[in-house]
C-alpha positions in Angstrom: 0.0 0.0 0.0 3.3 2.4 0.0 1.7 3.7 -3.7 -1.3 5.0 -1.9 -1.0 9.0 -1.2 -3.5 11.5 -1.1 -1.4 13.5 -2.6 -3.1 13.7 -6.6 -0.8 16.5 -7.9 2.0 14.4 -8.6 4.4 15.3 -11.7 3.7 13.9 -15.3 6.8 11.9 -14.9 5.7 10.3 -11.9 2.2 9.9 -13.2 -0.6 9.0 -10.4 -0.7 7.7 -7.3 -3.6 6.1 -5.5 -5.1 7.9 -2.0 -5.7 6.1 0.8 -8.9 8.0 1.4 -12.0 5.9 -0.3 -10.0 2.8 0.9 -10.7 4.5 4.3 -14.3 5.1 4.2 -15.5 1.7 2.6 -13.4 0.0 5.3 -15.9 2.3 7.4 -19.0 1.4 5.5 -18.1 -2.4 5.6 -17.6 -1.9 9.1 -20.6 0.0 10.4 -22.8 -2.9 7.9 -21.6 -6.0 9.7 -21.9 -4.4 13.2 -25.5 -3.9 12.5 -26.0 -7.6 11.4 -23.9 -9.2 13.8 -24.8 -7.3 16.7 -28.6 -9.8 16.3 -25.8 -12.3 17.1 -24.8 -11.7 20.5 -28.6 -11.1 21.7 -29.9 -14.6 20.6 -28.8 -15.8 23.7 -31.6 -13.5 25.4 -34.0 -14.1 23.1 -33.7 -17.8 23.4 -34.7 -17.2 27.1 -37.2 -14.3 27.0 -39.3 -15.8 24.1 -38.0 -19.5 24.4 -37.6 -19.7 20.8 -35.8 -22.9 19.3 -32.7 -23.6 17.4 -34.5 -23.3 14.0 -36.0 -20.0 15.1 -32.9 -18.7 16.4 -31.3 -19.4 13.4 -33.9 -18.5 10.9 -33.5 -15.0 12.8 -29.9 -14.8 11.6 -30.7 -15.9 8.0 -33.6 -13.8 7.2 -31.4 -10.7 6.9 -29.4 -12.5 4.4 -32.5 -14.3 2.2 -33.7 -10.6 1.6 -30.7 -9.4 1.1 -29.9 -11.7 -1.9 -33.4 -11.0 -3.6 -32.2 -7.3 -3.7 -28.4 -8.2 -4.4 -28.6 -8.6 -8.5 -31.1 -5.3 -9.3 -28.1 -3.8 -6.6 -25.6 -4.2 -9.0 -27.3 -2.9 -12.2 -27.8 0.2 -10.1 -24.3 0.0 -9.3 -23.0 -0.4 -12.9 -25.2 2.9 -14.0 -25.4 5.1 -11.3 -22.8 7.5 -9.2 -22.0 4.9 -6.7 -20.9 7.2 -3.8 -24.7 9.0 -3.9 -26.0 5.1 -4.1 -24.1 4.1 -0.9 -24.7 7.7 1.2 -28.6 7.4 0.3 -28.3 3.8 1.9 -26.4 4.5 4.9 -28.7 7.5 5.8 -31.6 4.8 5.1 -29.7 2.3 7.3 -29.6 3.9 10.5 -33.5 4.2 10.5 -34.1 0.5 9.6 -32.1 -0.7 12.4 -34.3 1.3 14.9 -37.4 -1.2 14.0 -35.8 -4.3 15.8 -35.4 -2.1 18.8 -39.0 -1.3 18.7 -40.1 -5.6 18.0 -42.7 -6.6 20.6 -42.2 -10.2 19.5 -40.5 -12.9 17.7 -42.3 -12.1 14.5 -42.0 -8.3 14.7 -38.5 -8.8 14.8 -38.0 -11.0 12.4 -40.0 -8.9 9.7 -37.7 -5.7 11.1 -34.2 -7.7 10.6 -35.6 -8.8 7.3 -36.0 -4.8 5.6 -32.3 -4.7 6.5 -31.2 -7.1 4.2 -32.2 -4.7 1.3 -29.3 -2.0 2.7 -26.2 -4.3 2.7 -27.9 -5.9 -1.0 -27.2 -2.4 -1.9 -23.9 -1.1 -0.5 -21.8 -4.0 -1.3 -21.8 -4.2 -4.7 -21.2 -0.3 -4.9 -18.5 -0.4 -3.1 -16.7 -3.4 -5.2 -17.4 -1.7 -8.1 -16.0 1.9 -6.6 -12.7 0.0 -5.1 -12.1 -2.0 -8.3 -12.2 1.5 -10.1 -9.9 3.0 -7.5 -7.1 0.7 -7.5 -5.1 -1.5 -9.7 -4.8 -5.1 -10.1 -1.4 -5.3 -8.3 -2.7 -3.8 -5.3 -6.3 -5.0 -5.0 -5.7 -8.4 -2.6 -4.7 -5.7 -0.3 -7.4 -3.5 -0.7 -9.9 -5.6 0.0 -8.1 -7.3 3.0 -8.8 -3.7 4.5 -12.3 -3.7 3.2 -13.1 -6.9 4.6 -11.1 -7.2 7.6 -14.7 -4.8 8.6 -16.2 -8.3 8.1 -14.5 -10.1 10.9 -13.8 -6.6 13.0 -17.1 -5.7 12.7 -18.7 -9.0 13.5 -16.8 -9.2 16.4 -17.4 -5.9 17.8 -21.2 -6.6 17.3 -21.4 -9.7 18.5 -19.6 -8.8 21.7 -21.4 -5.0 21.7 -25.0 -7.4 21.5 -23.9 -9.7 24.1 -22.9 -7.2 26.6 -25.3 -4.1 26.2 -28.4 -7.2 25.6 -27.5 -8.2 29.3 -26.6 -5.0 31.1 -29.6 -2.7 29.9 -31.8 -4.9 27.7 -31.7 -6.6 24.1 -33.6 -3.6 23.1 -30.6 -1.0 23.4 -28.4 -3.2 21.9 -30.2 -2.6 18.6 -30.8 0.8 19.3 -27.0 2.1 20.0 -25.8 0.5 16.7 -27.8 2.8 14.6 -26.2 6.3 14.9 -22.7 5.3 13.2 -24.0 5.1 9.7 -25.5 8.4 9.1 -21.7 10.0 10.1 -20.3 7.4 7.4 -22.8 8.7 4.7 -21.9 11.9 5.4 -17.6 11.1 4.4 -19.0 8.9 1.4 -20.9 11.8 -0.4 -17.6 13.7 -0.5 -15.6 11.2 -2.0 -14.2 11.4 -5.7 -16.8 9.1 -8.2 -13.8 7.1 -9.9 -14.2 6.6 -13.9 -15.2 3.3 -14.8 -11.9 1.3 -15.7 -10.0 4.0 -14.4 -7.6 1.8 -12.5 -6.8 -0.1 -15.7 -5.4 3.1 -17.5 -1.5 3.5 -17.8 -0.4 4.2 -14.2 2.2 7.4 -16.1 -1.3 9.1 -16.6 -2.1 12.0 -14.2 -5.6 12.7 -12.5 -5.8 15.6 -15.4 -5.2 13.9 -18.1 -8.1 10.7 -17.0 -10.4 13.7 -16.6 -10.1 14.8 -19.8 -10.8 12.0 -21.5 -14.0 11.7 -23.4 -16.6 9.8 -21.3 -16.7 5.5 -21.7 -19.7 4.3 -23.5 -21.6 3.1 -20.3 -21.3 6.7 -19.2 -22.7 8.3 -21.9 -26.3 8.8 -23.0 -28.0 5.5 -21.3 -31.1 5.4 -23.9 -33.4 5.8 -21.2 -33.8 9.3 -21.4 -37.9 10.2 -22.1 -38.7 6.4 -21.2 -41.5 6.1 -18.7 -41.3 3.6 -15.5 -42.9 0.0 -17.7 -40.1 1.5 -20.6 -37.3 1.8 -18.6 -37.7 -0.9 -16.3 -37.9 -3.1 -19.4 -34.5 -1.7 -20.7 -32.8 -2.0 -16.9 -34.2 -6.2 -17.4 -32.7 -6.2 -20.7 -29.1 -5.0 -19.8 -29.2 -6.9 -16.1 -30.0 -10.6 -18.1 -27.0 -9.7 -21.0 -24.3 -9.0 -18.3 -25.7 -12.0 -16.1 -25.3 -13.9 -19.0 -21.5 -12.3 -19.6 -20.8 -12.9 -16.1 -22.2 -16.7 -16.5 -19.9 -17.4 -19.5 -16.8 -16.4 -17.7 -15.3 -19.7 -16.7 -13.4 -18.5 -13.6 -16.4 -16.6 -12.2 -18.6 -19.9 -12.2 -15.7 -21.7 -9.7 -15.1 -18.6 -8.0 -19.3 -18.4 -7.4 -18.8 -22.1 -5.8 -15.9 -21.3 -3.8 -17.1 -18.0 -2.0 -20.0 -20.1 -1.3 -18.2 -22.9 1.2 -16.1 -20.4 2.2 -19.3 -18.4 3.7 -21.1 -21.3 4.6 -18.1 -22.3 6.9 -17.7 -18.6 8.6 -21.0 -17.7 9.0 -22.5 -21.2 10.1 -19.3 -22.0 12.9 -19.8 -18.3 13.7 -23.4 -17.5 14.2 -23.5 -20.6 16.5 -20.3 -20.3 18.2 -21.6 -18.4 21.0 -24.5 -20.0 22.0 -21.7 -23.6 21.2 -19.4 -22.0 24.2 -22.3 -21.3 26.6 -23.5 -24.7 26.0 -20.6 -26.3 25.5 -17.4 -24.3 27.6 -19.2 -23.6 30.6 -19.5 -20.2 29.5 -21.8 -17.2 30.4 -23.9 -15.1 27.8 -21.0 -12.7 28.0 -18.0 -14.6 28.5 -19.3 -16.6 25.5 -19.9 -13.5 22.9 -16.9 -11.5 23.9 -14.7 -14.3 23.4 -16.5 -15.3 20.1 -16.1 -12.0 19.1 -12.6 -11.8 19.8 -11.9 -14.6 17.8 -14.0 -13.4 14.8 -12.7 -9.8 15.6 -8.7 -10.6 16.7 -8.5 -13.3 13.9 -10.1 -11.3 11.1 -7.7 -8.3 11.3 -4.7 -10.5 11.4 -6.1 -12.9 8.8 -7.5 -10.4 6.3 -4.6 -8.1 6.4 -1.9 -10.9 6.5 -3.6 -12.3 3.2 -4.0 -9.5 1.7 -0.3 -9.1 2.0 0.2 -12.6 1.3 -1.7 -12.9 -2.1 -0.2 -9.4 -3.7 3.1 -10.6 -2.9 3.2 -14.5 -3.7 0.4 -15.4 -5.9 2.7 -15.5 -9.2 4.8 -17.9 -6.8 2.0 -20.8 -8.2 -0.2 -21.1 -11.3 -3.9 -19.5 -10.5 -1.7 -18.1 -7.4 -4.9 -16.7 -5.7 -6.5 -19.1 -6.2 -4.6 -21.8 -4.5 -3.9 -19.8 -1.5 -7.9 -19.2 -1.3 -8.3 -23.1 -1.5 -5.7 -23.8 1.0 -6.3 -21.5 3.8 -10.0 -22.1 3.8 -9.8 -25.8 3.9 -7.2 -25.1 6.7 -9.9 -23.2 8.8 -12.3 -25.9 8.3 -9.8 -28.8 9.6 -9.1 -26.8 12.6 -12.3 -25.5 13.8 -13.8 -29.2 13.0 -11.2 -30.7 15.5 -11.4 -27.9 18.0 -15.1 -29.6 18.7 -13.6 -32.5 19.5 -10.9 -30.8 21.8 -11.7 -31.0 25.8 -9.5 -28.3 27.3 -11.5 -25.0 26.4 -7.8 -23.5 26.2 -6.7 -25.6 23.4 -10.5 -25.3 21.7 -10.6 -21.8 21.5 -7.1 -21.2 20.5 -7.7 -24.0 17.2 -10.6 -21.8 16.5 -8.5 -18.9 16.3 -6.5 -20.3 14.0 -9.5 -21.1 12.1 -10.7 -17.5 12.0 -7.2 -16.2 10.9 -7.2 -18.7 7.9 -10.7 -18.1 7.0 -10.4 -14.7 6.7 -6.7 -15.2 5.0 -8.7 -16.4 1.8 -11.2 -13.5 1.7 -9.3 -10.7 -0.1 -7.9 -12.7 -2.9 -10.9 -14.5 -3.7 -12.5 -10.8 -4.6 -9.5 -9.9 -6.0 -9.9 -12.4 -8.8 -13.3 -12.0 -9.2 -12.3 -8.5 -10.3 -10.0 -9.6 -12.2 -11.8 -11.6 -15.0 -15.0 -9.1 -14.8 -14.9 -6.2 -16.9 -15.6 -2.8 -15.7 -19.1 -1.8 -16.5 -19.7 -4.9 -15.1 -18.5 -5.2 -11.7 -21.2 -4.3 -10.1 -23.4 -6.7 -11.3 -20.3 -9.6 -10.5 -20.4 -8.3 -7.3 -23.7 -8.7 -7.4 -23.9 -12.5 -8.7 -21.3 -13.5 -5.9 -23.4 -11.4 -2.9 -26.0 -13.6 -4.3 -24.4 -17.1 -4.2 -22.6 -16.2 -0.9 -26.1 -15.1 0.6 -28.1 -18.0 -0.3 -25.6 -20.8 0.1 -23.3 -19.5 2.6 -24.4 -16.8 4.9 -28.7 -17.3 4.6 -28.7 -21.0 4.3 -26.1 -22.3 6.9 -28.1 -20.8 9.8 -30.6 -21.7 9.7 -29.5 -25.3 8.5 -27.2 -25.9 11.2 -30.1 -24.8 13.8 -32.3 -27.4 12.5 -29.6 -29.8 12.2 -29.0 -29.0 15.8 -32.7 -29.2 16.6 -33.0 -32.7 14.5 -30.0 -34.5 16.1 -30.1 -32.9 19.3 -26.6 -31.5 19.1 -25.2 -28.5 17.9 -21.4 -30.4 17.6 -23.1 -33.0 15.3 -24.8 -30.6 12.8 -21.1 -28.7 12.7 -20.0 -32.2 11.5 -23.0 -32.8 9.2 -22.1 -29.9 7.4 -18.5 -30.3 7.2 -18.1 -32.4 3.7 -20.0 -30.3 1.2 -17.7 -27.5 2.2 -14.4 -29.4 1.8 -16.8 -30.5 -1.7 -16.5 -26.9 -2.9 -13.2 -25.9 -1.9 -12.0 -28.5 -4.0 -14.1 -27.4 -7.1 -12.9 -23.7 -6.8 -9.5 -24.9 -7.1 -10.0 -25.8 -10.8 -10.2 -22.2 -11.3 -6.7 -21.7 -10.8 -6.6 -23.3 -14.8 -8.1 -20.4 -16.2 -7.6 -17.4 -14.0 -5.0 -16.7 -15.7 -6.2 -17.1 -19.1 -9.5 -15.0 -18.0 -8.1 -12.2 -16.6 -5.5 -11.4 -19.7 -8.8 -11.1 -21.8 -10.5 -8.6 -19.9 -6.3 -6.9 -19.8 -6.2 -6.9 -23.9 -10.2 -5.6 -23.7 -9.7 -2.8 -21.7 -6.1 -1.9 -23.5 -8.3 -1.9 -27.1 -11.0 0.6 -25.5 -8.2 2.9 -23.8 -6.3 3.0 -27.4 -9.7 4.1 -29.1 -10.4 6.6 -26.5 -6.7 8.3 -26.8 -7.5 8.5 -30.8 -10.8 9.9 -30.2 -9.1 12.5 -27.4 -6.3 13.6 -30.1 -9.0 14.2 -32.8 -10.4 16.4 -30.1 -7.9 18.2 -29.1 -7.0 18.6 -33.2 -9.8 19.7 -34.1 -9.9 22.4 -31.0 -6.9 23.5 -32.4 -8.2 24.2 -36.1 -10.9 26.5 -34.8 
């Protein structure tokens, strides 16, 4: 990240450099998002005693957030792909910190559960956006690490509102623990509508070019007249259809994306099933209370997250062209690391020895994250990036973060164990681990396509600049 300066006047020799500043505030945005969701994590506990709900209901609870949230996620990006996306994420934040005030105001189970469900349609929205904004802001070489600072929020923020819910839920009430969570975002919105809207594909252009010579370029295809202008609502939301089903489709077609799709899948099924449960596993389990059991799940989630994101971040920038499909493999590897270790740690007595494996576990875990979006970005093109942001919010909803829940609740409920539904679900993840490692055969291949793409549009763009700039000079 030693490229990253806020200076933008640098010399023409020197070319541009990249500011640290919309790194910054999506870290933020990520961050203030996953407090908000995982903060329902560390009050289920309470809930489980004041409304004597079961482990289905409990975990249902978790996953409704998501299953809305993956309805909203595709439409998301197509708004993503054609709209200013720092307005798109403000307008969302702003909207955010009202939404969460609805499950402090539930007066049961179902009140709740409809409240943590109109949620889902905020993080469907910013997540995307904020791919798509980061992909445009920095280059290839440098987006593993980028995103290890976006998504350590995930782990960071999960931990802080899991432990936040755990200990507010039983010091002043369940009620407060919703409520203190919901100031944050409007402060965020407020840094996101004063950042710079990056070009689309800017990060692609020749890294000699300055900030005043990207600005005068003539505008990219996707930024110019849309078509929709005079359409009414039936008209354009018939057009928005149109586009969204072609780019699915491009999206579809690109080999790497389908294994990648798969991948992020296990990855999140094994993160967010082990850790939505991992509390109420150490009260049950560790002979822990309500709050010794969420702060120390959320300092493993929190603790491991920054030192795994960051570290493989790091890790993938520097090494990945050690191995073919680099990213790839160290994706592979370090997730099916976390799942051998947190497996085993069930089946460890000493709670010392149980919580340090699942430590471990966290680290890895969250090791794999930043590459993984890293090479989604790499083999998506950029008007599209949204939507591929989209497609794998999507896959990681449904199969990893909505589904696993709720399935390991009523695993848990079936078998009577929660340790035995953790080891029911362990084989389809190791199942699609090993499929996304086949992508590392045509990362490679992928991404140089989208490379040569992107190199044919900036070549047309210069010509059309210099016949510009001649024909300013004629008159």
């Amino acid at each position: 990240m030693g490229d990253m300066t806020s200076d933008r006047r640098t010399s023409r020799v020197e070319g541009r450099r990249f500011p640290l500043t919309p790194l910054v505030v999506m870290a933020m945005v990520s961050l203030v998002d996953q407090i908000d969701v995982s903060v329902a994590r560390g009050v289920l506990p309470i809930l489980e005693k004041e409304w004597g709900l079961s482990d289905t209901e409990l975990g249902l609870l978790s996953s409704i957030f998501v299953f809305v949230s993956a309805f909203a996620a595709i439409p998301a990006g197509y708004v993503a792909d054609h709209y200013r996306r720092n307005r798109v994420i403000g307008w969302t934040l702003l909207s955010w910190s009202g939404l969460i005030l609805l499950s402090a105001t539930a007066i049961n189970y179902a009140n709740l559960l409809v409240a943590r469900a109109a949620m889902g349609i905020g993080q469907a929205v910013d997540d995307p956006a904020s791919t798509s904004y980061l992909g445009d802001s920095y280059p290839s070489r440098m987006r593993a690490r980028v995103f290890s600072f976006q998504q350590v929020s995930f782990f960071l923020g999960g931990g802080i509102g899991l432990a936040l819910g755990g200990w507010v839920g039983e010091t002043v009430g369940w009620r407060w623990a919703f409520a203190v969570v919901g100031i944050p975002g409007a402060l965020v919105a407020i840094a996101v509508f004063r950042l710079r809207e990056p070009r689309r594909g800017e990060a692609e252009l020749p890294a000699s070019m300055t900030w005043a010579e990207i600005d005068a370029l003539p505008p990219r295809p996707v930024e110019r007249a849309s078509g929709a202008e005079g359409l009414n609502v039936r008209q354009f939301a018939h057009l928005a259809i149109t586009e969204l089903v072609t780019q699915l489709k491009m999206i579809a077609g690109i080999r790497t994306m389908r294994y990648v799709l798969v991948g992020v899948a296990a990855l999140l099924f094994t993160v967010s099933g082990v850790g939505t449960w991992l509390a109420i596993y150490h009260e049950r389990y560790s002979g822990m209370t309500v709050t010794e059991a969420t702060a120390v799940t959320g300092g493993l989630l929190g603790v491991g997250g920054l030192i795994g994101t960051l570290g493989g971040g790091l890790f993938s920038d520097r090494y990945h062209h050690l191995w073919k499909g680099g990213r790839i493999v160290i994706v592979v590897w370090s997730a099916v690391t976390c799942a051998i270790l947190v497996m085993v740690s069930f089946a460890v007595e000493p709670v010392a020895i149980r919580v340090a494996l699942q430590f471990l576990g966290v680290t890895a875990a969250a090791g794999a994250a930043p590459g993984l979006r890293a090479a989604m970005l790499d083999v998506v093109p950029p008007d599209s990036r949204g939507v591929g942001a989209s497609a794998m919010a999507l896959t990681t909803s449904i199969f990893g973060m909505a589904l696993a829940p709720v399935l390991v609740g009523a695993l848990s409920s079936l078998t009577g164990s929660l340790v035995t539904a953790f080891y029911l679900t362990f084989p389809p993840v190791i199942f699609g681990l090993l499929l996304l490692l086949r992508a590392r055969h045509t990362l490679e291949e992928d991404a140089r396509a989208i490379v040569i793409a992107i190199y044919e549009e900036n070549q047309l763009l210069e010509r059309e600049r210099a016949a510009m700039q001649a024909a300013e000079a004629e008159v």
